[in-house]
C-alpha positions as CSV (number, residue, x, y, z in Angstrom):
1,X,144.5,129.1,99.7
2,X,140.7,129.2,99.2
3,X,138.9,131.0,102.3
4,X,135.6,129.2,103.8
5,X,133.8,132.8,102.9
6,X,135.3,132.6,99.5
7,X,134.6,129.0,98.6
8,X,130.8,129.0,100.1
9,X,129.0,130.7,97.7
10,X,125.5,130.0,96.3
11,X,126.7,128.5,93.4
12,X,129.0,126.1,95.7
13,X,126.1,125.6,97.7
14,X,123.3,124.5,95.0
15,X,126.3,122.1,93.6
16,X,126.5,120.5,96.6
17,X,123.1,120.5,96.9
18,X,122.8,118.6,93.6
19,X,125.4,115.9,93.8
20,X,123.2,115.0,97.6
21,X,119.8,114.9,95.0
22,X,121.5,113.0,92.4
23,X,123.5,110.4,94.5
24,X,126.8,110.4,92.4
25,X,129.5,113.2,90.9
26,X,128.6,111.8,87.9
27,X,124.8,112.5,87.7
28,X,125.3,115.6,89.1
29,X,128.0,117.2,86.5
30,X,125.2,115.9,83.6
31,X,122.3,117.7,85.0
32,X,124.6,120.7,85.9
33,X,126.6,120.9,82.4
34,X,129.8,119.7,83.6
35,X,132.4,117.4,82.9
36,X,132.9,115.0,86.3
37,X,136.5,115.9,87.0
38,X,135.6,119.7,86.8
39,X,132.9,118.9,89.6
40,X,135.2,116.9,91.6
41,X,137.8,119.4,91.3
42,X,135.8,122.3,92.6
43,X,134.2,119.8,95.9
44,X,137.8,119.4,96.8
45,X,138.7,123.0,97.1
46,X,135.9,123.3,99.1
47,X,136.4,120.9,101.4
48,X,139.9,122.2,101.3
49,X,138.9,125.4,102.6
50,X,136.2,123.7,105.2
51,X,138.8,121.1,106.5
52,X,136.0,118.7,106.0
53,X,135.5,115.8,104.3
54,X,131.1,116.5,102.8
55,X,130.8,113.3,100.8
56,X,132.2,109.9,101.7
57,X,133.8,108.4,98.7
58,X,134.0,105.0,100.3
59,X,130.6,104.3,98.9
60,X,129.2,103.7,95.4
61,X,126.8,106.6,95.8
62,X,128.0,110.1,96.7
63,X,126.7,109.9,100.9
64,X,127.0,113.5,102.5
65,X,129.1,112.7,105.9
66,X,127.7,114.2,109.0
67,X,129.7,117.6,108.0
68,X,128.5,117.5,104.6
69,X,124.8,117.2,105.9
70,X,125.2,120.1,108.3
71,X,126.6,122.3,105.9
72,X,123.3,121.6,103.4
73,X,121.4,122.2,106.1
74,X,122.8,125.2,107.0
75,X,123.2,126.7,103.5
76,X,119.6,126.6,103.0
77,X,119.0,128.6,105.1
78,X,121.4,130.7,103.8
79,X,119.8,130.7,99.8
80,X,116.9,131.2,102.3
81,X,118.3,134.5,103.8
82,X,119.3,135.5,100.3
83,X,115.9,135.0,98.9
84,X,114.6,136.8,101.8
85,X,116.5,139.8,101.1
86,X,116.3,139.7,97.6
87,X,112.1,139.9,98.1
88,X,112.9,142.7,100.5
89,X,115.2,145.2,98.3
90,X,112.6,144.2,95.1
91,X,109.8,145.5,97.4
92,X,111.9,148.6,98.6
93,X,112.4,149.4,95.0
94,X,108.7,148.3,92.9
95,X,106.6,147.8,96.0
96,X,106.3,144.3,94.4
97,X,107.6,141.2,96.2
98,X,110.2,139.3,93.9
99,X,108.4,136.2,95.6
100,X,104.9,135.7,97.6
101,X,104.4,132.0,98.9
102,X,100.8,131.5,100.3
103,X,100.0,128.1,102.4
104,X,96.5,127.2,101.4
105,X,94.8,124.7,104.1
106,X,93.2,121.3,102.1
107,X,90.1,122.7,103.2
108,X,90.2,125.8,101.0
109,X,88.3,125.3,97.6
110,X,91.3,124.3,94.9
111,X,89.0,126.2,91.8
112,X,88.8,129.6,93.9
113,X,92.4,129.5,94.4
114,X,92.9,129.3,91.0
115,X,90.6,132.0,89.8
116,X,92.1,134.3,92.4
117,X,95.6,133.3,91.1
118,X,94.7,133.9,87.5
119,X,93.2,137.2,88.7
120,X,96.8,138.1,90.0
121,X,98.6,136.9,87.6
122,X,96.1,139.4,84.9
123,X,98.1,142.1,86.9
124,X,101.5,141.5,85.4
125,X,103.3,142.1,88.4
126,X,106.8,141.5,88.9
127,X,106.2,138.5,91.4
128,X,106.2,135.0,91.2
129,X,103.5,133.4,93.0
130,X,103.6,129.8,94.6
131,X,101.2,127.7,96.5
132,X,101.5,125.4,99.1
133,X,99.0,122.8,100.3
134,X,99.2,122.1,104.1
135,X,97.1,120.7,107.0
136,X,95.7,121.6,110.0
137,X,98.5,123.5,112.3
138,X,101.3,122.8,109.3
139,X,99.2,125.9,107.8
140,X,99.9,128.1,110.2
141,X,103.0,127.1,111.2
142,X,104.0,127.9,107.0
143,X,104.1,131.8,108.5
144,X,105.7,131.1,111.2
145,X,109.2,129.9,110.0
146,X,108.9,131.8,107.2
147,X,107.9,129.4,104.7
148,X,105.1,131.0,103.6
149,X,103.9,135.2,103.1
150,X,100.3,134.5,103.8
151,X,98.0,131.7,105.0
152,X,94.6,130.6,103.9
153,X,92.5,128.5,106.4
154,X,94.8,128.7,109.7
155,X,92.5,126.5,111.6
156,X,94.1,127.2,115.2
157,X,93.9,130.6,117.4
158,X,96.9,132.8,116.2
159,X,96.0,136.0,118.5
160,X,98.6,135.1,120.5
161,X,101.4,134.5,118.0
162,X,103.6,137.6,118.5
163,X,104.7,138.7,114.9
164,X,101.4,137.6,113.3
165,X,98.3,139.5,111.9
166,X,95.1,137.4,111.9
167,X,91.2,138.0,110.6
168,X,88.6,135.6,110.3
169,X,88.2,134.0,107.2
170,X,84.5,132.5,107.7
171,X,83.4,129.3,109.9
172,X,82.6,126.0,108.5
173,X,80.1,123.0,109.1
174,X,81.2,119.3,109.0
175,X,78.8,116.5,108.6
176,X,79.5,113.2,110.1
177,X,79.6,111.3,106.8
178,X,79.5,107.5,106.0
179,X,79.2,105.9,102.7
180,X,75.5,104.2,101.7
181,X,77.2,100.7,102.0
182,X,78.7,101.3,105.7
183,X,77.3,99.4,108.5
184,X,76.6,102.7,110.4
185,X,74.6,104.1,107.4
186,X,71.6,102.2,109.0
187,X,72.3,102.3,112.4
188,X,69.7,104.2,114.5
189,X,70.4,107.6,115.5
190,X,71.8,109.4,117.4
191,X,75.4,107.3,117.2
192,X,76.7,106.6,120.6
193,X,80.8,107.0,121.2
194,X,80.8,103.7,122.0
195,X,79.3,102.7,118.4
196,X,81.3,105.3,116.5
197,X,84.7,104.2,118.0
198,X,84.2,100.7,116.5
199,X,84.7,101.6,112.9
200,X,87.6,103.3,111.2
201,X,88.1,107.1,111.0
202,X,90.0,108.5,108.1
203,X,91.5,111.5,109.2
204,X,94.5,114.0,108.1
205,X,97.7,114.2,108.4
206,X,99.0,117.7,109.9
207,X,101.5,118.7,107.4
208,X,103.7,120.7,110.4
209,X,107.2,120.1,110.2
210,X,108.1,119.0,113.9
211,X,105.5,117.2,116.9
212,X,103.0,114.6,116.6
213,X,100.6,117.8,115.1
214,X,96.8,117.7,115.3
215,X,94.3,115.7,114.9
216,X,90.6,116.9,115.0
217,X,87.5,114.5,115.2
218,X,88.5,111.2,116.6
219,X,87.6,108.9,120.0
220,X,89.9,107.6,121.8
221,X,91.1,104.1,121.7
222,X,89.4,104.5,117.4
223,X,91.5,102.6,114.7
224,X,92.7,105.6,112.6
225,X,93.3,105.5,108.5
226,X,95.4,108.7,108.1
227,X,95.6,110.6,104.4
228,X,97.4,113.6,103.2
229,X,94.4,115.3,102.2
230,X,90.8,116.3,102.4
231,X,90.1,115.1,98.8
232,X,91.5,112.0,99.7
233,X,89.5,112.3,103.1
234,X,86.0,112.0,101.0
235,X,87.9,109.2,98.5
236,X,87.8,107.1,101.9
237,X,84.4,107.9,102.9
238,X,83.0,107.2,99.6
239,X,84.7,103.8,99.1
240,X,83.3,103.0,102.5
241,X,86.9,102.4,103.8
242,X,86.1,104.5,107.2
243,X,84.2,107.3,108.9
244,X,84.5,110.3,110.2
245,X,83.7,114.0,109.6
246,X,83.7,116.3,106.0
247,X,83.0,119.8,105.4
248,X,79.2,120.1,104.1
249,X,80.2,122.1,101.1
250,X,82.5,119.3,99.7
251,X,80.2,116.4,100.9
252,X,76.7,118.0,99.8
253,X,77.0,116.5,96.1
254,X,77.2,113.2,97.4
255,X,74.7,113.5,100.3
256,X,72.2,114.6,97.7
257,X,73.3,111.3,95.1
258,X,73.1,109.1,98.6
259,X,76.6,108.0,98.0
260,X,77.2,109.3,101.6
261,X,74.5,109.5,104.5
262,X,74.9,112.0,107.0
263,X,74.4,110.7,110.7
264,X,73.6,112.9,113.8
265,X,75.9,112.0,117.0
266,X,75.2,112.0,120.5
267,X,78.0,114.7,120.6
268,X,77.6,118.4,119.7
269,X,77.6,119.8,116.0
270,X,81.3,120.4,114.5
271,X,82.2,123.6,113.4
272,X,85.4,125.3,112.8
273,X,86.6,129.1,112.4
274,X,89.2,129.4,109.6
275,X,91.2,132.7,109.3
276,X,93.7,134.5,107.3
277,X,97.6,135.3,108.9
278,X,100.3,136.9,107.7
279,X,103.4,138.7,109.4
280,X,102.5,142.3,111.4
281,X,103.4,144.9,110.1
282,X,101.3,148.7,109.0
283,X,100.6,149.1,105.4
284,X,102.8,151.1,104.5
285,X,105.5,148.0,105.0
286,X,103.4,145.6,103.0
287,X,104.4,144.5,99.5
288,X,101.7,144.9,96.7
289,X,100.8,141.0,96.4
290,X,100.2,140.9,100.4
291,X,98.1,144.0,99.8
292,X,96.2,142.6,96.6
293,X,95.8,138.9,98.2
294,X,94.6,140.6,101.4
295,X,91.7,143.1,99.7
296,X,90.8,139.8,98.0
297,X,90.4,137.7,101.0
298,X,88.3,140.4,102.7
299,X,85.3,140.3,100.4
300,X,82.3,138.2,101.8
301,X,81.6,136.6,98.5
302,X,85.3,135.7,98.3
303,X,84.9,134.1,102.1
304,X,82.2,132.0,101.1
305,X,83.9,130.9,97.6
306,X,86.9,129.8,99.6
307,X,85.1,127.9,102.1
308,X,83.3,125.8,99.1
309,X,79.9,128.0,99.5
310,X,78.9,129.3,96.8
311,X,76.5,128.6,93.2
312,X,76.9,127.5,90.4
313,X,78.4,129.6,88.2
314,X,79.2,132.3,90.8
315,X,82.0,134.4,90.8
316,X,84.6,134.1,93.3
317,X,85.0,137.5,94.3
318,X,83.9,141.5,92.7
């Protein structure tokens, strides 16, 4: 008889995996080249070996049962493991990581990203490279779990975060910004709360996995219009759908054309320090990529690229 350590295998696990995505045996065996009955076959010996039932036949589509959706859950983070390793012995042997993952913060100028990646990728290194777009804490908390190898624009304080290396990526301005057609465009300055908390805020969405997350720049008791991004953040203000605050770099363009109007407030000037974080550990330990994204990272000119100040023209980094 098939042994649980024998029948759960990667393979067994991605199969799994797949029939969950695909909703039915059927689907599943086309997309993994497989005839149905092979597929069904292979489940069985599986749940065989588990004593479980994973999927509950009872239904049109192929459900996972509670034990099913546990096992999924806890396989990935078994192919996570595996990766994990993988990276590790790849480094150990090249000095390259097999895989570097870097959470990049909404904030952080998309076109300096991709100039940097294209720099990395003129290396020919023996990594893959992947980029994740998060928000607010979800940034930081990307290299926390593990999800990510390096994060770009950790808005909160991370000296405190046992396990994790931090330096200071630059500080930003924001500009309360409304569009030209917005009540509060011609309202007399400075804007009282009271004012301010009678018109919609756009604001966004932390992209952390667990908690209510943060939100940064809103009154209490303030109808809230939430997006998943800061790109769609200035969509919002532009279309006049609500208020609230934008980085200067992104909203200057459009302050200059008057499709927005910046507006002093009662309250002080917002500003916020971004910074760089990335698991601890001496140099010697780091992979290549870590040690290539950080010398990048560290250039001023690079700072101010990634925090949407610089020309025209300009490179992002020397």
């Amino acid at each position: 008889m098939t042994t649980p350590r024998d029948a759960l295998t990667p393979a067994a696990l991605a199969m799994l995996s797949s029939i969950a995505e695909h909703g039915s045996f059927a689907a599943a065996a086309r997309a993994l080249g497989m005839v149905p009955s092979a597929l069904t076959y292979r489940v069985r010996v599986i749940e065989e070996a588990l004593d479980a039932l994973l999927f509950d036949r009872n239904s049109r589509r192929a459900r996972l049962t509670e034990a099913g959706a546990e096992l999924l859950r806890e396989g990935a983070r078994l192919l996570d493991d595996i990766d994990a390793i993988a990276n590790r012995v790849q480094r150990v042997a090249t000095g390259w990581e097999s895989h570097f993952t870097i959470a990049v913060d909404s904030v952080i100028d998309r076109a300096t990203m991709m100039e940097l990646c294209a720099a990395f990728f003129a290396l020919d290194a023996p990594t893959r490279l992947k980029l994740r777009t998060e928000t607010l804490s979800g940034t930081l908390e990307a290299v926390v779990t593990g999800q990510a190898d390096l994060a770009v624009g950790v808005v909160l304080d991370a000296r405190n975060r046992v396990g994790l290396q931090r330096e200071t990526l630059g500080t930003l301005e924001f500009v309360f910004a409304v569009a030209a057609a917005h009540p509060l465009a011609a309202a007399p300055e400075p804007l009282a709360e009271d004012t301010v908390r009678a018109h919609r805020a756009v604001v966004l969405a932390d992209s952390v996995g667990r908690g209510d997350g943060l939100t940064v720049g809103t009154l209490y008791g303030q109808e809230v219009f939430t997006v998943g991004d800061v790109h769609a953040k200035l969509e919002a203000h532009l279309r006049g759908l609500a208020i609230g605050y934008l980085p200067l770099p992104l909203a200057r363009p459009y302050l200059a054309s008057g499709a927005l109007v910046a507006k002093r407030l009662a309250r002080p000037e917002h500003r916020l320090t971004f910074s760089s974080v990335w698991r601890s550990g001496d140099k010697a330990s780091q992979g290549r990529a870590l040690q290539w994204w950080l010398e990048q990272i560290r250039s001023p000119v690079t700072q101010a690229a990634l925090l949407g100040e610089r020309s025209a023209g300009q490179p992002a980094f020397k």
